[in-house]
C-alpha positions as CSV (number, residue, x, y, z in Angstrom):
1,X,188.4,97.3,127.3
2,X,189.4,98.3,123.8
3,X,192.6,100.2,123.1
4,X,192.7,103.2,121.6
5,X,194.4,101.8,118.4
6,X,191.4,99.5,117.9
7,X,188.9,101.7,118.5
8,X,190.7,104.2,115.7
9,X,190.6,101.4,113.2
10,X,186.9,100.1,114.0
11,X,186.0,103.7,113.2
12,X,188.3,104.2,110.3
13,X,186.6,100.7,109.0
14,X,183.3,102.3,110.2
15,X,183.8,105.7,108.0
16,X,185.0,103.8,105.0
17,X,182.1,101.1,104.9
18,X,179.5,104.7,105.0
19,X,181.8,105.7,102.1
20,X,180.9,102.5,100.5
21,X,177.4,103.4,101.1
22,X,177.7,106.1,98.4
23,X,178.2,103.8,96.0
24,X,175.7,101.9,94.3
25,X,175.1,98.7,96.4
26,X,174.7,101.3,99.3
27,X,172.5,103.5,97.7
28,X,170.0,101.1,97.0
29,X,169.9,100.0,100.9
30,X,169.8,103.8,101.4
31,X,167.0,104.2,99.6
32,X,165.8,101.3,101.3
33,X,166.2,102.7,105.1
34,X,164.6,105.8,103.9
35,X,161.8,104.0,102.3
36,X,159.8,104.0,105.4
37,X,159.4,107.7,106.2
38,X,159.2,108.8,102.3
39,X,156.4,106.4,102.0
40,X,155.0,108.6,104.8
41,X,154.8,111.1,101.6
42,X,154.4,109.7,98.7
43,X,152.0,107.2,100.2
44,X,152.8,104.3,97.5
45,X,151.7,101.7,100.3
46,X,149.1,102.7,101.8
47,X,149.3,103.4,105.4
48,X,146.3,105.2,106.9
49,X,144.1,105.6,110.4
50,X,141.0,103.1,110.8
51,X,139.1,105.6,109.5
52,X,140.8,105.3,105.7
53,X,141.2,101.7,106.2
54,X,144.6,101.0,108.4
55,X,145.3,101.0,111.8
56,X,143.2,101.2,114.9
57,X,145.3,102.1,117.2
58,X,148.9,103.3,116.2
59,X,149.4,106.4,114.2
60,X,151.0,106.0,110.7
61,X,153.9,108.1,112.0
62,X,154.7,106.2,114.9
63,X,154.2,102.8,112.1
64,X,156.9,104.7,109.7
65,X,159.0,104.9,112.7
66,X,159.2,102.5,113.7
67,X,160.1,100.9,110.7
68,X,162.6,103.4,109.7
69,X,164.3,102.4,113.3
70,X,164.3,98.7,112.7
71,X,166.2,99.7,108.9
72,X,169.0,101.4,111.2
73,X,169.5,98.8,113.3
74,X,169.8,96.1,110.8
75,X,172.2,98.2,108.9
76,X,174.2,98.9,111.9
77,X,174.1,94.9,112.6
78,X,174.9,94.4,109.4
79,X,177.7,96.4,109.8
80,X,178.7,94.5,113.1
81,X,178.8,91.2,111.6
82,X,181.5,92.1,108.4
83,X,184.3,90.2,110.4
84,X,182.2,86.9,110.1
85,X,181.6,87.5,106.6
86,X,185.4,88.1,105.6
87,X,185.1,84.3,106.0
88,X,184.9,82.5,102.1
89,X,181.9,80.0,102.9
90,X,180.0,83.3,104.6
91,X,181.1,86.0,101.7
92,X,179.8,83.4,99.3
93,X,176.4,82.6,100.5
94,X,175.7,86.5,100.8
95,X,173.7,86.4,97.2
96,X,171.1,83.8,99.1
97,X,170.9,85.6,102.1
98,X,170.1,88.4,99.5
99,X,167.5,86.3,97.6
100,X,166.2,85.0,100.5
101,X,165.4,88.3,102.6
102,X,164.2,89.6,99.1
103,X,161.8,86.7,99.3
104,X,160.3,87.3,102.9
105,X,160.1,91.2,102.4
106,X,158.0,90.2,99.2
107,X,155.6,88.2,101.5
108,X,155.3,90.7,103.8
109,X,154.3,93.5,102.1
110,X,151.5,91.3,100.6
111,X,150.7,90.2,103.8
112,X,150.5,93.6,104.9
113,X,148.4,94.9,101.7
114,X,145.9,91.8,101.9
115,X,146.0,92.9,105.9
116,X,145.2,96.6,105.2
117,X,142.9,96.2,102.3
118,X,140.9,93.4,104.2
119,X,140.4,96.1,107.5
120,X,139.4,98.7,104.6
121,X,136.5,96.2,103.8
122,X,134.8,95.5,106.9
123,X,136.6,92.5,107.7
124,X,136.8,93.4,111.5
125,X,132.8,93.7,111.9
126,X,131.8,91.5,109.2
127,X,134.1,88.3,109.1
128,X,135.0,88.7,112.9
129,X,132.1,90.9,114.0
130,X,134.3,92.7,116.4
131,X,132.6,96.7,117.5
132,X,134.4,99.7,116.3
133,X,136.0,99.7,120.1
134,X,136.9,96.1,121.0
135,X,140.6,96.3,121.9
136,X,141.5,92.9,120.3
137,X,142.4,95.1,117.2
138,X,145.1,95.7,118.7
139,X,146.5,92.5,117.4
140,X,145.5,93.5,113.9
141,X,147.3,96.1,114.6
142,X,150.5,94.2,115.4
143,X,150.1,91.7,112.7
144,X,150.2,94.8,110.2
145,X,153.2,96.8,111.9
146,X,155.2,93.6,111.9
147,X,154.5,93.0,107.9
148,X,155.1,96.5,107.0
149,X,158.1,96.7,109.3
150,X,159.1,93.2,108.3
151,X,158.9,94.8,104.3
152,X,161.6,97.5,104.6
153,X,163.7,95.3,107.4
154,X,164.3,92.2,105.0
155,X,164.7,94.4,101.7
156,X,167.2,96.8,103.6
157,X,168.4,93.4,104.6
158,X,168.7,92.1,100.8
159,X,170.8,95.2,99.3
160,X,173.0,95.4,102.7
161,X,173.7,91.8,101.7
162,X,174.4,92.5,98.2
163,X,176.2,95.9,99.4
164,X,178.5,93.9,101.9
165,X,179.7,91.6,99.4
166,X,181.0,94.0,97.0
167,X,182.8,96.0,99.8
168,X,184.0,92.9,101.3
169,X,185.3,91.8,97.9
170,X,189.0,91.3,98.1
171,X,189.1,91.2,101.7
172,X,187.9,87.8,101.9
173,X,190.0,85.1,103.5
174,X,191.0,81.8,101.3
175,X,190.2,79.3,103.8
């Protein structure tokens, strides 16, 4: 069991690292986590019903999320794995694991958008020739929640990197 005096200074650490995330490393994963439902709005990736083109059988709400959801918990994992990262090796590659989720968000989204815009052309009945009711779109379905969840995961991901390094900066150890 935790004592008391630990649990105090995992939440002081807690309340200073969201403090961090008013700066700006943190507000660019803010934006990030948020991304999901404000899309929801502004509708600059298109998520839609079968009927415009999207999904079959899961609602664009439930899509948005659930991929708001998966940008919590990677920044609440994120936040759970700062005492590995105070080690110099770690701190230091943080920039590639940056790059690197940047990377795979970038080919997710275009494997969502090839995804979406394929469904919006017929691709079910006239590449597969699947009927308007054939449950195995359901794995069309999965394939595009996973890339549009996988999107806004790995580029929350990429600035909590980015974001972690600068408020672990100085904390770092030498060895």
């Amino acid at each position: 069991m935790r004592s008391s005096q630990e649990t105090a200074r995992v939440l002081q650490e807690f309340k200073d690292f969201v403090e961090f995330l008013q700066h700006l490393w943190a507000i660019l994963a803010g934006v990030s986590v948020l991304f999901p439902l404000s899309n929801t709005f502004v509708r600059i990736i298109p998520l839609a019903q079968w009927s415009d083109g999207g999904f079959a059988y899961l609602s664009p709400a439930l899509v948005s999320g659930f991929a708001t959801l998966a940008c919590l918990f990677i920044v609440l994992w994120t936040f759970g794995q700062r005492e590995e990262m105070r080690a110099r090796r770690a701190w230091i590659s943080l920039h590639q694991q940056a790059a690197r989720s940047f990377a795979l968000g970038s080919a997710a989204l275009i494997v969502y958008l090839a995804g979406h815009y394929a469904i919006s052309h017929d691709f079910y009945f006239q590449v597969l020739g699947w009927q308007s009711d054939d449950l195995r779109r359901i794995a069309g379905d999965l394939v595009l929640v996973v890339a549009y969840g996988g999107f806004f995961v790995f580029v929350t991901q990429a600035f909590l990197a980015l974001g972690l390094r600068e408020y672990l900066r100085g904390q770092v150890d030498a060895g």
